[in-house]
C-alpha positions as CSV (number, residue, x, y, z in Angstrom):
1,X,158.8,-18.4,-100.4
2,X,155.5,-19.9,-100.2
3,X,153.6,-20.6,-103.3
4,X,151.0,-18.1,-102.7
5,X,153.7,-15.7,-102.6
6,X,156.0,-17.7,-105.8
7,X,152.5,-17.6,-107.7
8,X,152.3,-13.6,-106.9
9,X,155.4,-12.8,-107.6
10,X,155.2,-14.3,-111.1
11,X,151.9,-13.0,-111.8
12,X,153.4,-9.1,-111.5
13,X,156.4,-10.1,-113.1
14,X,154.4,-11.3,-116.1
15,X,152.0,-8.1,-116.1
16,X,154.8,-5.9,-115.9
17,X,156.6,-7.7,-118.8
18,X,152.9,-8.1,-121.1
19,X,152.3,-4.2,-120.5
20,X,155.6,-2.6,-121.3
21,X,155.6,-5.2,-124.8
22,X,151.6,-4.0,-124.8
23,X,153.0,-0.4,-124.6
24,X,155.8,-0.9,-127.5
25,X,153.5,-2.2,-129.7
26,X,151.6,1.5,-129.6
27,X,154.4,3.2,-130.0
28,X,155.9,5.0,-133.3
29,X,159.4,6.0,-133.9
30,X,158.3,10.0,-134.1
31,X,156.0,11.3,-131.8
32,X,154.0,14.1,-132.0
33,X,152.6,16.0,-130.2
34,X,148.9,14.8,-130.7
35,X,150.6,11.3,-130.3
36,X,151.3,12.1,-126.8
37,X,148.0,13.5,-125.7
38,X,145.2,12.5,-127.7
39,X,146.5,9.0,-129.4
40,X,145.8,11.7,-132.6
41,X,142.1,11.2,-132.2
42,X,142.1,7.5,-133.9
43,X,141.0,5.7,-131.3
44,X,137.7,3.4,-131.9
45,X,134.4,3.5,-129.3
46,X,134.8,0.0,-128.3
47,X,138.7,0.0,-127.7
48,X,138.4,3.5,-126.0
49,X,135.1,2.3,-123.9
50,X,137.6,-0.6,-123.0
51,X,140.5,2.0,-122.0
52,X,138.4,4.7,-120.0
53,X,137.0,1.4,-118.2
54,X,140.4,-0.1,-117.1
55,X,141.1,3.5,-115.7
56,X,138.3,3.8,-113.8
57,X,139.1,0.2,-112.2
58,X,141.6,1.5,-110.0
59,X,143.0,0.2,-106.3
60,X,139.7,1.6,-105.6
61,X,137.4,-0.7,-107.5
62,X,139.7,-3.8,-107.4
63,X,140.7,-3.5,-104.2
64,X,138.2,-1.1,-102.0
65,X,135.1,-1.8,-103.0
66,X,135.3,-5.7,-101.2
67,X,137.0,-3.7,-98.4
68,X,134.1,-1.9,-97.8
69,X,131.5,-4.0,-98.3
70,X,133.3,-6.4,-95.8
71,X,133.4,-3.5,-92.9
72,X,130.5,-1.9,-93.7
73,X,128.4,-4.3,-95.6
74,X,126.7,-3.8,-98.9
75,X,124.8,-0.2,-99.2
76,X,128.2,0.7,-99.6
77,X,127.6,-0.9,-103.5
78,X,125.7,2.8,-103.5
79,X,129.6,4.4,-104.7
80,X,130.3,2.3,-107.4
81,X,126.4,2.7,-108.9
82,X,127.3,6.9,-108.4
83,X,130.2,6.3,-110.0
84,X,128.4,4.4,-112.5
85,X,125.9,7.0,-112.9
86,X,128.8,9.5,-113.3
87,X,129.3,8.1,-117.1
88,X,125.2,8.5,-117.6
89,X,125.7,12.2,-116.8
90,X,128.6,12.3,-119.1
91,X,126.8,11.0,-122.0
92,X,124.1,13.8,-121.4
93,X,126.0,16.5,-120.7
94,X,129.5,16.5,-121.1
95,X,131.3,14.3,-124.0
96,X,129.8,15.2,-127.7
97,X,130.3,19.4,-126.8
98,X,133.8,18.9,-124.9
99,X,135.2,17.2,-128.1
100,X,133.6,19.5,-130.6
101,X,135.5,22.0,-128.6
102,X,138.6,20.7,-130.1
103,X,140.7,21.3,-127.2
104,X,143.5,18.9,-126.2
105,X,143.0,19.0,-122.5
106,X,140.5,20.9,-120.2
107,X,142.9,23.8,-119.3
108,X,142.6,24.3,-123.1
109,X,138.8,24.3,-123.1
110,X,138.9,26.6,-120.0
111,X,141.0,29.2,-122.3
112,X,139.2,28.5,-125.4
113,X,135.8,29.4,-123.5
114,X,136.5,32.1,-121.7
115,X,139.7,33.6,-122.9
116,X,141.3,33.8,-120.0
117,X,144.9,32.8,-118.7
118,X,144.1,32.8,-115.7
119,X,141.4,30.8,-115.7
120,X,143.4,28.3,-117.3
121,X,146.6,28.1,-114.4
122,X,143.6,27.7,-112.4
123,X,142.0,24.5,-113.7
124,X,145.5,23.3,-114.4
125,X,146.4,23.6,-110.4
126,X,142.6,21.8,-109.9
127,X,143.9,19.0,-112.9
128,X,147.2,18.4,-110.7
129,X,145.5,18.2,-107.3
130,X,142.9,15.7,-108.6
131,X,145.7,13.5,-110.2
132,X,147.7,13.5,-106.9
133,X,145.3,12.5,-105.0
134,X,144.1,10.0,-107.2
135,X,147.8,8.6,-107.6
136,X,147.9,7.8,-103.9
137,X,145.4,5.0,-103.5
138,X,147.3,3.4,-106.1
139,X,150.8,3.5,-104.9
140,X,148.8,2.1,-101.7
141,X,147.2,-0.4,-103.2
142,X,150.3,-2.2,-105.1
143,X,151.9,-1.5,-101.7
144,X,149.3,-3.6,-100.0
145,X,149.5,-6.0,-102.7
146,X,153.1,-7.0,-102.6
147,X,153.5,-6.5,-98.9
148,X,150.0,-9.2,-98.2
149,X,151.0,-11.7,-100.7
150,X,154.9,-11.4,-100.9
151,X,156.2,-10.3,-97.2
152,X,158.0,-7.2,-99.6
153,X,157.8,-3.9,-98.0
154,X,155.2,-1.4,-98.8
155,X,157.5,0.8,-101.0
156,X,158.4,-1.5,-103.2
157,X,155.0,-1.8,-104.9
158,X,155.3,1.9,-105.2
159,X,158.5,1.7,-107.1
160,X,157.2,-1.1,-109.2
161,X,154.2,1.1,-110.3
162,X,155.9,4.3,-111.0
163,X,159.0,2.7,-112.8
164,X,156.0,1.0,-115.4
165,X,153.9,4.2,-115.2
166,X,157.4,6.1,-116.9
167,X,158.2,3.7,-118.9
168,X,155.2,3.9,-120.9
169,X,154.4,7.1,-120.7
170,X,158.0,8.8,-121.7
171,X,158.2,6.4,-124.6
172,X,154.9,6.6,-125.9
173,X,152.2,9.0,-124.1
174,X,148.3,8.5,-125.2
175,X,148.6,6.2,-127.8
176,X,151.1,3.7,-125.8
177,X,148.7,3.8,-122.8
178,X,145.6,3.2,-125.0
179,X,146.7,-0.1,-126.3
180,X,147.4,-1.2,-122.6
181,X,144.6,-0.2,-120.8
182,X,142.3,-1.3,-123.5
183,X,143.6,-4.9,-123.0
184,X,144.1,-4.8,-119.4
185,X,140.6,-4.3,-118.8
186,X,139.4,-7.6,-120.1
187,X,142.6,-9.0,-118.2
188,X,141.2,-7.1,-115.0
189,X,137.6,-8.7,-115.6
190,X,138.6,-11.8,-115.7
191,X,141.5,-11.8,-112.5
192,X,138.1,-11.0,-110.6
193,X,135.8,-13.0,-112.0
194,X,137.3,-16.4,-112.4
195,X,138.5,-16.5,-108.6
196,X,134.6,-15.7,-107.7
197,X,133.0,-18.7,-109.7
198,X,135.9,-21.1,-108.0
199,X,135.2,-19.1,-104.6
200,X,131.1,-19.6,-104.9
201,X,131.5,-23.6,-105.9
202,X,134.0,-23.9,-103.3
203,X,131.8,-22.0,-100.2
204,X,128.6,-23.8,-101.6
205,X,130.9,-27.2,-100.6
206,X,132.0,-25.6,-97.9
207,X,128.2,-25.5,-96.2
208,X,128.7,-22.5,-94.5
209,X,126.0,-19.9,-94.1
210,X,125.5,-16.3,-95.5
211,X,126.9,-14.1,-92.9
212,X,124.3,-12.1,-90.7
213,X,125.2,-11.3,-87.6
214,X,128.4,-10.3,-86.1
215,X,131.7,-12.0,-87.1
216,X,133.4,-14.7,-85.3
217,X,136.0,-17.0,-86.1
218,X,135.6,-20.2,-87.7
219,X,138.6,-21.5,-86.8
220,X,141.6,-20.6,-84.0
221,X,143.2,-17.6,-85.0
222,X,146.4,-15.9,-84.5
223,X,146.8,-12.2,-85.2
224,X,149.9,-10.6,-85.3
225,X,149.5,-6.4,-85.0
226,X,152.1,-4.2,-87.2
227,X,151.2,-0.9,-85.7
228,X,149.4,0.8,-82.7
229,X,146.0,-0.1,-83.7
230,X,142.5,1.1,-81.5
231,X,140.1,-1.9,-81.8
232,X,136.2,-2.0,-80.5
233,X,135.3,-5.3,-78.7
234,X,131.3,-5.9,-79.1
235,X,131.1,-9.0,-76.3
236,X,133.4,-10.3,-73.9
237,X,136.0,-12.6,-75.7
238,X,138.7,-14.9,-74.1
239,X,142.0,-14.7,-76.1
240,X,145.6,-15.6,-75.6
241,X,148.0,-12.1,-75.4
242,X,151.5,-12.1,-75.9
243,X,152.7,-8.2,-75.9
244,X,151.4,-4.8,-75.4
245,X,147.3,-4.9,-74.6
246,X,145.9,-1.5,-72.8
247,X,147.9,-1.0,-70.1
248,X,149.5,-4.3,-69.7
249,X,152.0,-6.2,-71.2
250,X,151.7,-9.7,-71.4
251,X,153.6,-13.4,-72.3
252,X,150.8,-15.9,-73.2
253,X,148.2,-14.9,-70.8
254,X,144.9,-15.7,-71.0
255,X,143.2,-12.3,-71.4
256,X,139.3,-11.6,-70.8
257,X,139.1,-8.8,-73.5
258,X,135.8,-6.9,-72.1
259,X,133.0,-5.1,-74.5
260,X,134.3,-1.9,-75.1
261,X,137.6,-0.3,-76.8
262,X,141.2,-1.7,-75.9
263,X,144.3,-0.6,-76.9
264,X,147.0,-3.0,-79.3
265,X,150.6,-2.2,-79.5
266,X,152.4,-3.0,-82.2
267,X,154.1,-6.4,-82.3
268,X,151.7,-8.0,-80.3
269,X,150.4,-11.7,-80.8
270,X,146.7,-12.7,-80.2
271,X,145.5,-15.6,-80.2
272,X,141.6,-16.0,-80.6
273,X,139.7,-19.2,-80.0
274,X,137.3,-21.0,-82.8
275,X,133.8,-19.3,-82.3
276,X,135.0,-16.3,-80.5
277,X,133.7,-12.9,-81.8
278,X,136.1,-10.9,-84.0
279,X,137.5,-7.5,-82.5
280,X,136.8,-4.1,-85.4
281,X,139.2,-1.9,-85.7
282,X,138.0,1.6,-84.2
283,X,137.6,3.3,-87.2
284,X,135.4,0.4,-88.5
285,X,132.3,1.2,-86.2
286,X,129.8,-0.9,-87.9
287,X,129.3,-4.1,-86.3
288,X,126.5,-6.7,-85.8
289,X,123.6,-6.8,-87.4
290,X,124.1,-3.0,-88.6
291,X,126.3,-4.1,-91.4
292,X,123.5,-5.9,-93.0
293,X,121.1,-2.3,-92.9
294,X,121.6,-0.1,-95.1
295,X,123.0,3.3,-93.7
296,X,123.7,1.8,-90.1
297,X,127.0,2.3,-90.1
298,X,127.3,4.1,-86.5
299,X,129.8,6.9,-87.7
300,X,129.4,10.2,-86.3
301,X,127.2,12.2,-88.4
302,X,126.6,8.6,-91.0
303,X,123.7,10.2,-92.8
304,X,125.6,13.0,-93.8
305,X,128.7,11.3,-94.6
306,X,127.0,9.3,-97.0
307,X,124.9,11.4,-99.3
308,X,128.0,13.5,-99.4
309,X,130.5,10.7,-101.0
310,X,127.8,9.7,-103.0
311,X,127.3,13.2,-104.5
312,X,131.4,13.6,-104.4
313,X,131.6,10.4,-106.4
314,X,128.8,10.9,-108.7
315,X,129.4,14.8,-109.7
316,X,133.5,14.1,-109.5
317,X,133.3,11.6,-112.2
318,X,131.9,14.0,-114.5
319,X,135.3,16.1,-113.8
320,X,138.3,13.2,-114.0
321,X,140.5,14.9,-116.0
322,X,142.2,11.7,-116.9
323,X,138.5,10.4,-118.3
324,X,137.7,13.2,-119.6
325,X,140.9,13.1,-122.0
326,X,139.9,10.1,-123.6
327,X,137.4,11.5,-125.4
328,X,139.7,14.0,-127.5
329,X,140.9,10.8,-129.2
330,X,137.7,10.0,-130.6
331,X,137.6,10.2,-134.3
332,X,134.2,12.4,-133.7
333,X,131.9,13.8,-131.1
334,X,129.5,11.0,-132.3
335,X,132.1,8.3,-131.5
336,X,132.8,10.0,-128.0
337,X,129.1,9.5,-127.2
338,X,129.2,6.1,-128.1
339,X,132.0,5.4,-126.1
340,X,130.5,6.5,-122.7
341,X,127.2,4.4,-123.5
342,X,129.7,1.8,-123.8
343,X,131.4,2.9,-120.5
344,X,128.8,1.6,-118.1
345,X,127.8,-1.5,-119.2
346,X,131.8,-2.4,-118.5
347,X,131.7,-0.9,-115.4
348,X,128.4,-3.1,-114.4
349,X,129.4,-6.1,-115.5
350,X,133.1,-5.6,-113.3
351,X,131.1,-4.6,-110.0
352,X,129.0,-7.7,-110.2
353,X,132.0,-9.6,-108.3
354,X,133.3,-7.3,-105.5
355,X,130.1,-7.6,-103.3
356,X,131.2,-11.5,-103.7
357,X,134.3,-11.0,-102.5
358,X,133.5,-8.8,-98.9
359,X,130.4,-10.8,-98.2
360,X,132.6,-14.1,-97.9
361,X,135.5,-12.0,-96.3
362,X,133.4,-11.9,-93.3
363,X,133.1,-16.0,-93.6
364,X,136.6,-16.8,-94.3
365,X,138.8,-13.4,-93.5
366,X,137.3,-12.1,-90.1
367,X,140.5,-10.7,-88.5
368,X,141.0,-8.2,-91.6
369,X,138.8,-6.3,-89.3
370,X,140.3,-6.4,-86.4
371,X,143.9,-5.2,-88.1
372,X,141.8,-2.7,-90.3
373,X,143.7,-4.2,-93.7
374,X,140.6,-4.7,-95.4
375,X,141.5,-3.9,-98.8
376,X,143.7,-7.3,-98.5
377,X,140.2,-9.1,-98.7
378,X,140.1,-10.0,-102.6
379,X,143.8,-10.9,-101.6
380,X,143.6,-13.3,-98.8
381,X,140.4,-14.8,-99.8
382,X,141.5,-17.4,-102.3
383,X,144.3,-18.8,-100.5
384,X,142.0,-19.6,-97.4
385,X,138.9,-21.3,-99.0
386,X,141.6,-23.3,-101.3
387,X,145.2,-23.9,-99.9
388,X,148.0,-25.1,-101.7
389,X,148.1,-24.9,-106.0
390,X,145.0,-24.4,-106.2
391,X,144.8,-21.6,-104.1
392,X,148.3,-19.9,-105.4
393,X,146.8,-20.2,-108.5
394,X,143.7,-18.1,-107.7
395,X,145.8,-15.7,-105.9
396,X,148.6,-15.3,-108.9
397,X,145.8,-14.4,-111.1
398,X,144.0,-11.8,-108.3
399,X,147.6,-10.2,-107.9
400,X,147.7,-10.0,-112.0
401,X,144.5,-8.3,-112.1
402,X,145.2,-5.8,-108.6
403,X,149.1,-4.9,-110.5
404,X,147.1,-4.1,-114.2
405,X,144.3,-1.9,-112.2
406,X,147.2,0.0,-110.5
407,X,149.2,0.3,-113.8
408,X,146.9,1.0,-116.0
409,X,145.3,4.0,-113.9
410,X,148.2,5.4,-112.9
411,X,149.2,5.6,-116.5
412,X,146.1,7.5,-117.1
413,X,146.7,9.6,-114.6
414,X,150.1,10.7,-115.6
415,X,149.0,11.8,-119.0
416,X,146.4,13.8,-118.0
417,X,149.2,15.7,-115.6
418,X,151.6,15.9,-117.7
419,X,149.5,17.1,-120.6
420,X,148.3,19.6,-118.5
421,X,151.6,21.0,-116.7
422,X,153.6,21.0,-120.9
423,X,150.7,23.1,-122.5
424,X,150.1,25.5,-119.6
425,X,153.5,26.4,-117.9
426,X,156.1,25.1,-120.1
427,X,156.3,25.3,-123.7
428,X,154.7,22.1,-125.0
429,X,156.4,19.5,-127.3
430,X,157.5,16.0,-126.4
431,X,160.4,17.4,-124.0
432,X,157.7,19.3,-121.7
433,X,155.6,16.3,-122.1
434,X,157.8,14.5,-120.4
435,X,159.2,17.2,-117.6
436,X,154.9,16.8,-116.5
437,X,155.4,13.2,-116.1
438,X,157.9,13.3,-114.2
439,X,156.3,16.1,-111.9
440,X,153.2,14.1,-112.2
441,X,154.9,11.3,-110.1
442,X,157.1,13.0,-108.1
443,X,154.7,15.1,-105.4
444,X,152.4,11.5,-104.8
445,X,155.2,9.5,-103.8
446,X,156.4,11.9,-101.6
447,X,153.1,12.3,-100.1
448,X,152.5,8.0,-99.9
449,X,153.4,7.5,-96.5
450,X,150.8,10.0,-95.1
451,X,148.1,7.9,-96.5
452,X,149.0,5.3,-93.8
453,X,146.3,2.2,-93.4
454,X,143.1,4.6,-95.1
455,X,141.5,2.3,-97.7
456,X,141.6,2.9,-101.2
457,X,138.1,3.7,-102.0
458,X,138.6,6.6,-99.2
459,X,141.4,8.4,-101.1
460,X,139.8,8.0,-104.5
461,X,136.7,10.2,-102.7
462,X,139.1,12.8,-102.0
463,X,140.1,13.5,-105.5
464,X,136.8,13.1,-106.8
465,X,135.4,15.6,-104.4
466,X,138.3,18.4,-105.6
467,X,137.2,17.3,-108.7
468,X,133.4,17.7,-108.0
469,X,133.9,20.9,-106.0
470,X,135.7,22.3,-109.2
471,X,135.7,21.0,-112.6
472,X,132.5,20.0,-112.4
473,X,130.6,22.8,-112.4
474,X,132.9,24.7,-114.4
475,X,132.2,22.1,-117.1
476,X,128.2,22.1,-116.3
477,X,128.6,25.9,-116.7
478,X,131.1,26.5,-119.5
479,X,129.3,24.1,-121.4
480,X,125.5,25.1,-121.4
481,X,125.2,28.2,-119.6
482,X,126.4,31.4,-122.3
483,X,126.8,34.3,-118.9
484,X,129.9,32.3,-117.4
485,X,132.6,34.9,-117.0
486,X,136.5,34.8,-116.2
487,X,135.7,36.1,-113.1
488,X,133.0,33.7,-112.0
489,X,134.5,30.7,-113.4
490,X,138.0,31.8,-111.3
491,X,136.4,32.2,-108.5
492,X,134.8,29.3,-108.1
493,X,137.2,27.2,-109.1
494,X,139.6,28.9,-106.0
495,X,136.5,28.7,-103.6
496,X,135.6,25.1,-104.4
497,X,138.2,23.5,-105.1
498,X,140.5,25.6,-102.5
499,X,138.9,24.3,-99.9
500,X,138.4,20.5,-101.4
501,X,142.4,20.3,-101.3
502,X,142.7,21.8,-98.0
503,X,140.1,19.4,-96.2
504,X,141.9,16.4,-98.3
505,X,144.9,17.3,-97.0
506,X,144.2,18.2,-93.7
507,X,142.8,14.7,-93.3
508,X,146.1,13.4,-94.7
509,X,148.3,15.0,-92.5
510,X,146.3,15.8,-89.3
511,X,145.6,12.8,-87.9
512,X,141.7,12.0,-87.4
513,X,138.9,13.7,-86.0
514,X,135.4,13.7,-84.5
515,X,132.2,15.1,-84.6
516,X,131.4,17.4,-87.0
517,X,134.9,18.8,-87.7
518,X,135.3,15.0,-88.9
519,X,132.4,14.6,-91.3
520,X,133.5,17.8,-93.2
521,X,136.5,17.2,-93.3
522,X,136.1,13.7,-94.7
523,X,133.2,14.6,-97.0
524,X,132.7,18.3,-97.8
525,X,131.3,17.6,-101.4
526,X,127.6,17.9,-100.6
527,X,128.4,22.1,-98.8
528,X,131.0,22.8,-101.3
529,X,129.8,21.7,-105.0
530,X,126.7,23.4,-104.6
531,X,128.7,26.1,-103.3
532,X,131.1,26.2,-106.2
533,X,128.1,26.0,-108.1
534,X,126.2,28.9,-107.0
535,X,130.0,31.2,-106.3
536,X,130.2,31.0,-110.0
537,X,126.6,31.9,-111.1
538,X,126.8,34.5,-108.3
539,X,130.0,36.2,-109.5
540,X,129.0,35.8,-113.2
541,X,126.1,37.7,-112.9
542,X,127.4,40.0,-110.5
543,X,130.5,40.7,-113.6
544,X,128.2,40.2,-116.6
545,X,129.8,42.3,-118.7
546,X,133.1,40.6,-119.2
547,X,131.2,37.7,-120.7
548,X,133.6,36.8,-123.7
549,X,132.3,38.2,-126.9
550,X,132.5,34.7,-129.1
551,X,130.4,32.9,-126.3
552,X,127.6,32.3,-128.7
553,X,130.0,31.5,-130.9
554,X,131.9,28.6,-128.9
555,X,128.3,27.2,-127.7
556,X,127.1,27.4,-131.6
557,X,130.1,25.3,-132.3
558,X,130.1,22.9,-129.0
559,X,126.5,21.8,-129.7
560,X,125.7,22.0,-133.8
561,X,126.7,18.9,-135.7
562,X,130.3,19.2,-136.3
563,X,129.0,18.9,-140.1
564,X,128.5,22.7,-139.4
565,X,131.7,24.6,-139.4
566,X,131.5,27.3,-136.7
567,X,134.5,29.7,-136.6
């Protein structure tokens, strides 16, 4: 075992050990019930800013976000600001009335609302989809993780991740998770930002320039293909081919790889010389000078795309069932406000670094692109600017931080599922608690291998689109607008966030597509929220008179101080 991979393997090893002793430590012999769920609303705004921070900084954030920006340069920075800007529109809108509510989870403040069962099944099927969906980039990501760093297979970081995810979770619930997320985002902060100051000293010594045009190698590079991979060539490049190429196969020929799109079987060996241009993988159209504009990334349909995962990540943040959670254990609405002022000034002062790390992955990592494993960038970067201990070192500490990202939202995750899934169809208590977490784990990993080699920040966007197609403007609506009926608020749930699961899974399990059937498919957020949005004004009005009889009562209570009793 090298010592990239001894360093590694350690480093998870350690964060595994720190959170389950992390977890214990938050843990009291009887558990109730508010224990489980909402950590029984002790939790201060600084330590909960910390926790709802670490969640957010999922495979996604840690890993993604220097993916992107190293295939499709830095506008991409535009998801993490609308992610960012999510928590603004929480502090406005959302946190003081939801926890004056004083409901436990959101299928409770769908009930509470609107007195309606079924309404509440509803949101609770929305609650489960979201989680699912957002479980997958994770059990990707510490797939990835192990499998770049430590040769393991993919699976095994999935095992690793769920087995922690139980442990805590069973044993402990809300207030377990709260004391490990809390610390594991100042652990995650500085995994990524320690490696970033050593890798700016060391590419300043280094002399190389910022990276403009297209990629090329810097030095003579082998790249060794896992799967059947579709790569776009931009000039004519000379490499060295040993196996399956097009329609050839070949034993150490010398190969004139012409501009255009070639074909890569798996196993194949190519060996590119020092200067040569680096091959994209197809699905990473932006090339050249495009990745330095912002908006050029040559997709079908780009413009579209774009404002549309910028709306899904902006509006589905507002509607993260696992976020919103953590403001029921505030000790007040007050403190729940504070807590999401706190939330983006973590957040900023994390995505300062990722940018770092994809601009100099298309210095020192070019062939990520060609093999489409970009999410390995943050991964592979330290051990190329500074081999040998100093470089294991680096990369131990980057594999600490990926493995407490993965953990710690995942944990986060199962909660808000299980939460969900006890009170709504089984019969609550500590037992049904942890049935949900369990089910909570169970349909993702069955559903892992479709993800395949899609990035992280790309399944994140589909659950925030269900959850922006959905929760969102049942929130908006339940909130601040008295005329939302049953009725309205049920059928848009089914309409938008219906079809949000079935475009998310359909580009799971269908394979891809082009054109237009591919942008909406991919990103439907900026035809369906709106949608969603008008489905339930449209039916509310249409049904006015089944608006629940205490609705000025449950918006008297949601937005006077909580001084003022309302009942």
């Amino acid at each position: 075992m090298s010592g990239a991979a001894l360093a590694a393997a350690l480093s998870v090893l350690t964060v595994v050990a720190a959170t389950l002793r992390q977890g214990a430590a938050g843990r009291r012999t009887r558990l109730t019930a508010t224990d489980l769920l909402v950590a029984s609303r002790g939790v201060t705004p600084l330590w909960n800013a910390s926790a709802i921070s670490s969640e957010y900084i999922s495979a996604a954030a840690f890993l993604g976000t220097a993916g992107l920006v190293l295939a499709y340069g830095t506008d991409t920075l535009w998801l993490p600001v609308a992610a960012t800007g999510g928590f603004v529109l929480l502090v406005a809108f959302v946190t003081a009335p939801l926890r004056r509510s004083g409901a436990y989870t959101i299928s409770d403040f769908a009930e509470w609302r609107l007195g309606s069962v079924a309404v509440r099944r509803t949101v609770s099927a929305c609650v489960c989809f979201i989680g699912w969906f957002y479980l997958l980039p994770q059990f990707q990501g510490a797939g990835v993780t192990l499998r770049v760093l430590t040769g393991a297979p993919v699976w095994a970081g999935w095992i690793v991740v769920v087995g922690v995810a139980l442990a805590i979770t069973l044993s402990g619930g809300m207030r377990s998770i709260t004391a490990v997320q809390a610390v594991q985002f100042w652990v995650k902060l500085l995994a990524v930002a320690v490696p970033a100051a050593a890798l700016l000293v060391l590419w300043r010594l280094d002399g190389a320039s910022t990276p403009a045009g297209p990629p090329v190698f810097a030095r003579a590079t082998t790249i060794r293909v896992q799967t059947d991979s579709a790569v776009r060539v931009s000039v004519d490049t000379v490499a060295t081919v040993s196996g399956p190429v097009d329609d050839g196969r070949h034993d150490g020929d010398e190969v004139v790889l012409t501009a255009g799109l070639h074909r890569v079987g798996a196993g194949a060996e190519l060996l590119f010389p020092r200067g040569a241009a680096v091959p994209h993988a197809a699905r990473l159209a932006r090339t050249g000078g495009a990745w330095s504009m912002p908006s050029g990334r040559g997709r079908d349909h780009s413009l579209y795309t774009t404002y549309s995962a910028l709306l899904a990540v902006l509006l589905g943040t507002m509607g993260l069932p696992h976020i919103l959670m953590r403001f029921y254990t505030n000790t007040c609405g007050r403190a729940a406000r504070r807590t999401a002022a706190m939330v983006p000034v973590l957040l900023s002062l994390f995505y300062l670094f990722p940018a770092l790390y994809g601009t100099l992955g298309r210095l020192y990592t070019p062939e990520l692109l060609m093999t489409g494993d970009t999410d390995a960038t943050i991964l592979t970067l330290p051990g190329r600017l500074a081999p040998g201990l100093p470089g294991s070192l680096l990369v131990g500490l980057v594999a600490a931080g990926a493995f407490a990202a993965f953990v710690s939202t995942t944990c986060g995750v199962v909660v808000a599922i299980a939460g969900t899934v006890s009170q709504c169809f089984l019969r609550g208590g500590t037992g049904s608690f942890r049935i949900g977490a369990l089910f909570a784990l169970a349909v993702p990993l069955c559903a892992a291998g479709a993800a395949g080699t899609r990035g992280a920040a790309g399944l994140v966007t589909l659950a925030l689109t269900v959850s922006a197609c959905s929760l969102c403007p049942l929130l908006l609506l339940g909130l601040w607008w008295r005329r939302l009926t049953p009725l309205g608020a049920g059928a848009g749930l089914a309409f938008g966030g219906g079809l949000a699961v079935v475009a998310g899974g359909a580009g799971l399990f269908l394979g891809p597509r082009h054109g237009w059937t591919a942008a909406l498919l991919a990103q439907p957020a900026l035809i369906l929220a709106p949608a969603s949005l008008a489905v339930m004004v449209g039916v509310s009005l249409a049904s006015r008179r089944s608006v629940p009889q205490r609705a000025d009562r449950a918006l008297a209570r949601m937005h006077l101080p909580e001084e003022i009793v309302v009942r």
